[in-house]
C-alpha positions in Angstrom: -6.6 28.8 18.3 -8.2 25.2 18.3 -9.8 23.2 15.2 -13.4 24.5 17.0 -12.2 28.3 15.6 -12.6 27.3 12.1 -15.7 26.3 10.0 -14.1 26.0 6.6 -11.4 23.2 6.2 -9.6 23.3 2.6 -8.3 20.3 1.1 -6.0 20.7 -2.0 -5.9 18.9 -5.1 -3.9 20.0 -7.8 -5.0 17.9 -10.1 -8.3 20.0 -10.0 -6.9 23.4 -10.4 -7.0 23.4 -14.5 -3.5 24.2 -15.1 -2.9 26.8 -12.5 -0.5 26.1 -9.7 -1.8 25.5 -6.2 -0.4 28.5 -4.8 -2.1 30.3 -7.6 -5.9 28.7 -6.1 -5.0 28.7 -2.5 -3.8 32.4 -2.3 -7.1 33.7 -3.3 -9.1 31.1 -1.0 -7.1 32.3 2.4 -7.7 35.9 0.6 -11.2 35.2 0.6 -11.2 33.6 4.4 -10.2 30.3 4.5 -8.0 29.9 7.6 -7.1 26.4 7.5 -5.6 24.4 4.7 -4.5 20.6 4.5 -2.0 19.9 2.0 -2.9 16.5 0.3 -0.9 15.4 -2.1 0.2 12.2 -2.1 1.6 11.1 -5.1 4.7 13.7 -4.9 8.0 12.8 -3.9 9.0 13.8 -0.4 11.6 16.2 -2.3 8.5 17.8 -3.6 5.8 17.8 -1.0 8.1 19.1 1.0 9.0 22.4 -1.2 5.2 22.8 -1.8 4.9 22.5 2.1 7.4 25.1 2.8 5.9 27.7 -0.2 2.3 27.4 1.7 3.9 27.5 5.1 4.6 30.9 3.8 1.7 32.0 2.3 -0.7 30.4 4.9 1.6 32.5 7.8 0.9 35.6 6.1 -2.9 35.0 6.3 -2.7 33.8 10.0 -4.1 30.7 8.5 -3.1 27.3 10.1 -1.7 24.3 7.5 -2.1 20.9 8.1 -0.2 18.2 6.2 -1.8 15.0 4.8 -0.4 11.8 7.4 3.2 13.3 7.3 4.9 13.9 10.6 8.3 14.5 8.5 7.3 17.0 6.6 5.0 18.7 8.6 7.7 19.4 11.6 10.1 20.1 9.1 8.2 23.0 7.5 6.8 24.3 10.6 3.1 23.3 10.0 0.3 23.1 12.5 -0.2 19.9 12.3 -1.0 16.5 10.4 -4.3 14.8 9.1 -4.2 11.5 9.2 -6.7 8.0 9.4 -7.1 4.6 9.6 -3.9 3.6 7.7 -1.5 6.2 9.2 0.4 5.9 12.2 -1.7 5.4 15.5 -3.0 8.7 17.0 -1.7 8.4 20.2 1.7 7.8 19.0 1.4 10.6 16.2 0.5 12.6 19.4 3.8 11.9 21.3 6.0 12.8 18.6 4.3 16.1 17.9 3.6 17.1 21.2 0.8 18.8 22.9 0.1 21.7 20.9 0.4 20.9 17.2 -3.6 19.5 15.8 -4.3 16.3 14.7 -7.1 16.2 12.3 -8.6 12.6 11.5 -10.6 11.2 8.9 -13.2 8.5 10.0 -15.8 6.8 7.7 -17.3 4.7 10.5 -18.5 6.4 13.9 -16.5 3.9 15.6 -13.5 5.2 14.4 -14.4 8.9 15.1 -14.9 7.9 18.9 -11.5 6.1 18.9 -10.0 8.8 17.3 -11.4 11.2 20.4 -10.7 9.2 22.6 -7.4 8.5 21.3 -6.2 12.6 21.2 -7.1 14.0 17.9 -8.5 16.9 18.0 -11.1 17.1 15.2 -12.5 14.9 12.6 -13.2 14.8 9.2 -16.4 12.3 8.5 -17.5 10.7 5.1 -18.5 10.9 2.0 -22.0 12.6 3.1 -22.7 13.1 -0.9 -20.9 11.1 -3.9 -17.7 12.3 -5.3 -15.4 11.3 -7.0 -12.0 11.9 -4.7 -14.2 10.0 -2.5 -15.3 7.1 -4.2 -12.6 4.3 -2.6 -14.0 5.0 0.8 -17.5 3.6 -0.3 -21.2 4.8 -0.5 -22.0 8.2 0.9 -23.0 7.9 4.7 -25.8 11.1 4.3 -26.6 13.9 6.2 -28.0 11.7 9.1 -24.9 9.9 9.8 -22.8 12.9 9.6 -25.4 14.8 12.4 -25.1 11.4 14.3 -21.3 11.7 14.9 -21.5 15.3 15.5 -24.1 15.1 18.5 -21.7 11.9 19.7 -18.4 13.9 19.8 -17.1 16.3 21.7 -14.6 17.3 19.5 -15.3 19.2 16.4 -16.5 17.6 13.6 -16.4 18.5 9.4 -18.6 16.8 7.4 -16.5 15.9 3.7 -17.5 15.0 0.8 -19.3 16.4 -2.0 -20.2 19.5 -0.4 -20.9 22.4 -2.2 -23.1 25.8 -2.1 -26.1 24.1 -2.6 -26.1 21.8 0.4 -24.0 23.2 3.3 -26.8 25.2 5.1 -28.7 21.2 5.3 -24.9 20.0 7.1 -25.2 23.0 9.1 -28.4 22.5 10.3 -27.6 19.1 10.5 -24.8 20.3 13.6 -21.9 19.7 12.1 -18.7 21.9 12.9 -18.0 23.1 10.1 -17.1 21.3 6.1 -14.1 20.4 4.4 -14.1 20.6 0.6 -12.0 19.7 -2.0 -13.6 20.7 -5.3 -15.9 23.8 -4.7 -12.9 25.9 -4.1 -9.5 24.5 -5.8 -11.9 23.7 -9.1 -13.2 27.6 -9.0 -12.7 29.7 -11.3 -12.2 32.1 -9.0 -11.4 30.9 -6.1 -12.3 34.2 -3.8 -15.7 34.6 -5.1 -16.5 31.0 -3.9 -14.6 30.9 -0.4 -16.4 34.4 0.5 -19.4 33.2 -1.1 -19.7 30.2 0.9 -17.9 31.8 4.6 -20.9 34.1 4.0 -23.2 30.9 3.9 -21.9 29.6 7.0 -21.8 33.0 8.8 -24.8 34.0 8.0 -26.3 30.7 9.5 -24.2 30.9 12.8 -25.5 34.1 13.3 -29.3 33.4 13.1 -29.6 29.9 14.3 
């Protein structure tokens, strides 16, 4: 399968998951559908990201759900992951794509259109593109870039693209219609309080809209 199977991208943040472990929200999101998950924690050791890699290697293999590792190679070859996310501070693509070979994905994260074409052009094989709305995990990368921009880099690509940032129920049919891949999230699942409920709740969302449009 190829980043253009999936329309939900889960990003995890255990910092949002009030108290509960991460395994403890993302067991019930791939339960609920998610089918691709990008560990991003990067203020752990590489003792720990590493364990935490290896425990949602496992779960994520059970679901037949792909895991992606936030910018590193190390760990994600060393936990048998599916591939790496990475951007405009990590390791060139088209070396990350050498030392991971042809078939592992490389996800990566543009704020600028750009850097989305370079990244194409380069080998990744999707991209992740904002802050479309304001939040707060965002708010380094600089003022949200709207729905327009987002649709802009969709139509220019020919990779997929997933619009990020501050994406909830309320506004993923208007990215959607917009053209955009699918969306990556952060907050509307891992902050759940039940993290099922919303993954079906919004797979239904995007299902539903695939289906009719």
């Amino acid at each position: 399968m190829t980043a253009a199977d999936y329309r939900l991208y889960l990003i995890t943040d255990r910092r949002q998951t009030g108290g509960r472990s991460l395994t403890e929200v993302v067991r019930p999101a791939l339960e609920g559908g998610v089918r691709l998950v990008q560990l991003r924690e990067k203020d752990l050791t590489s003792a720990e990201l590493y364990r935490l890699a290896l425990e949602l290697r496992g779960i994520t293999s059970n679901f037949g759900s792909r895991l992606i590792i936030n910018d590193r190679l190390d760990i994600a070859l060393a936990t048998g992951a599916d591939g790496v996310q990475v951007g405009v501070n990590s390791m060139p693509v088209t070396e990350v794509r050498r030392l991971l070979g042809p078939h592992m994905l490389i996800g990566y994260s543009a704020h600028e259109i750009g850097e989305a074409r370079r990244a194409q052009g380069d080998g990744a094989d999707f991209v992740t593109f904002g802050p479309v709305y304001f939040t707060p995990s965002k708010s380094a990368c600089g003022q949200p870039c709207g729905v327009c921009k987002v649709a802009e880099v969709s139509s220019d690509l020919d990779i997929p693209v997933f619009a990020l940032g501050g994406i909830n129920p309320e506004n993923v049919l208007e990215l959607l219609d917009a053209g955009v891949r699918g969306i990556a999230l952060i907050s509307s699942i891992i902050a759940a309080s039940d993290p099922l409920t919303a993954t079906a709740s919004l797979l239904q969302k995007i299902e539903e809209h695939v289906r009719y449009s």
